[in-house]
N, C-alpha and C positions, 0 to 999 in steps of 0.2 A: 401517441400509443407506443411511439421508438423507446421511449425512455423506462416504460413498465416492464417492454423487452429488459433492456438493459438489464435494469435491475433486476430480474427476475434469476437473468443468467448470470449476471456478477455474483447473486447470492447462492447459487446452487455449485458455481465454480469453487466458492470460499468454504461453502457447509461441505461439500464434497474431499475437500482435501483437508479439509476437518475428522472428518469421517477414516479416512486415508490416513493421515494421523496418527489415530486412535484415540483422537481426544477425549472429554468425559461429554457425555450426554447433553448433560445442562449447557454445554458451551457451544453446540452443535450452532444453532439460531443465531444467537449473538454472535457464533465467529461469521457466518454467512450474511448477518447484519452489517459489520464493521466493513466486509470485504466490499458490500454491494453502497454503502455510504462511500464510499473510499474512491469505487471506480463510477461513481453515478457524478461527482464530483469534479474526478480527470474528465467523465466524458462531458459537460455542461459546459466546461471550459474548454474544451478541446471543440465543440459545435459553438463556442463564441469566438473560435478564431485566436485562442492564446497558443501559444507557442508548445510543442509537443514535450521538452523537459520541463517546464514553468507548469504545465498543465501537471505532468506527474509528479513535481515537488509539492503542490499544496495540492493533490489528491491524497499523497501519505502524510501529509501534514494530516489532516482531514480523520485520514483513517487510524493512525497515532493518536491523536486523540480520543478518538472514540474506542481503540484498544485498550486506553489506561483506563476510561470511565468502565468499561465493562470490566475488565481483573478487577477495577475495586468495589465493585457493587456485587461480583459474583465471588470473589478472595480466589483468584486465578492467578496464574502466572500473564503477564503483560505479554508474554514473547507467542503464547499461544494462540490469544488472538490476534497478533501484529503476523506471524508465520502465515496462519490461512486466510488472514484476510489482504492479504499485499500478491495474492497469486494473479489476481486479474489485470492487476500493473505493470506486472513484469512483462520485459519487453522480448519472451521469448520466441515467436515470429520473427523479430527482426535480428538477433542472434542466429535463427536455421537459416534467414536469408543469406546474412553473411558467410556461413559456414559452405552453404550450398555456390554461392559466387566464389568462394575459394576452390572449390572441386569443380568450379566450368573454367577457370585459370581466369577469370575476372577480376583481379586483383583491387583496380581503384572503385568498384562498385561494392566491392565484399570490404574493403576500407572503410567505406563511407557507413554500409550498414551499420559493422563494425563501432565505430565512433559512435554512430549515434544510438545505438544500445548501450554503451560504456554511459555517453550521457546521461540518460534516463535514469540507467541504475543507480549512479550517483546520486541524480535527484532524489530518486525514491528512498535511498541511504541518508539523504541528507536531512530530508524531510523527518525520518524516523527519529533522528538524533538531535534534533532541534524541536520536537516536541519535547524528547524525553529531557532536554536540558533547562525548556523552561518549566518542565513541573519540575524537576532537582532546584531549580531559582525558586517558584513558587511555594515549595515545600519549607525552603528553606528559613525565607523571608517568615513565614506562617508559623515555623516555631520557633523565631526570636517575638515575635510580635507575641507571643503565648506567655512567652517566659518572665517579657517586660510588664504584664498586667498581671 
């Protein structure tokens, strides 16, 4: 039943700052679809014990994908669904932690948080661009193979 949660809340977290946005109507669902695949995903792995950056790099792996299948099914921009659907990933708790250990003069616990927010976003940065690099391959591949037949 945890996991219906989840999903429930990842997709209203994504539809809502869709919403927030301004996005267009038709994109509302699909962006709160993409967000809630995305962190259903991180959290599957993250409740099998993977590691908390490895879990958020093939979450936005995950949710990059399923970003570009919906712009091209709906002739969207890729960025609008990639924008509100990566908000439930973001490791924003653990950046206010850090911030808040630097205002109690905690310096090696506000580091640590620190870091490991830097991490994450990386992952989730990384993830993004390594989707989009192998459809830029696979596109590319697809129209030499077009051109030679």
């Amino acid at each position: 039943m945890i996991y219906v949660y989840q999903f429930i809340l990842s997709f209203f977290a994504s539809a809502g700052f869709c919403v927030l946005f301004n996005a267009p109507r038709a994109a509302i669902i699909r962006c709160g679809l993409t967000g809630a695949v995305g962190w259903m995903v991180f959290y599957i792995l993250r409740e099998g014990g993977a590691d908390l950056v490895l879990a958020s790099y093939i979450g936005a792996l995950v949710l990059s994908a399923a970003a570009l299948l919906n712009s091209r099914s709906q002739k969207m921009p890729v960025i609008l669904y990639i924008t509100c659907g990566i908000i439930p990933l973001v490791p924003g708790g653990m950046a206010y932690d850090s911030m808040r250990q630097i205002v109690l003069q905690e310096y090696m616990t506000a580091l640590e948080y620190g870091f490991e927010a830097a991490l994450i976003s990386l992952a989730i940065a990384t993830g993004i661009i390594s989707t989009e690099m192998a459809d830029q391959v696979l596109q590319t591949i697809r129209k030499k193979l077009k051109k030679e037949v």
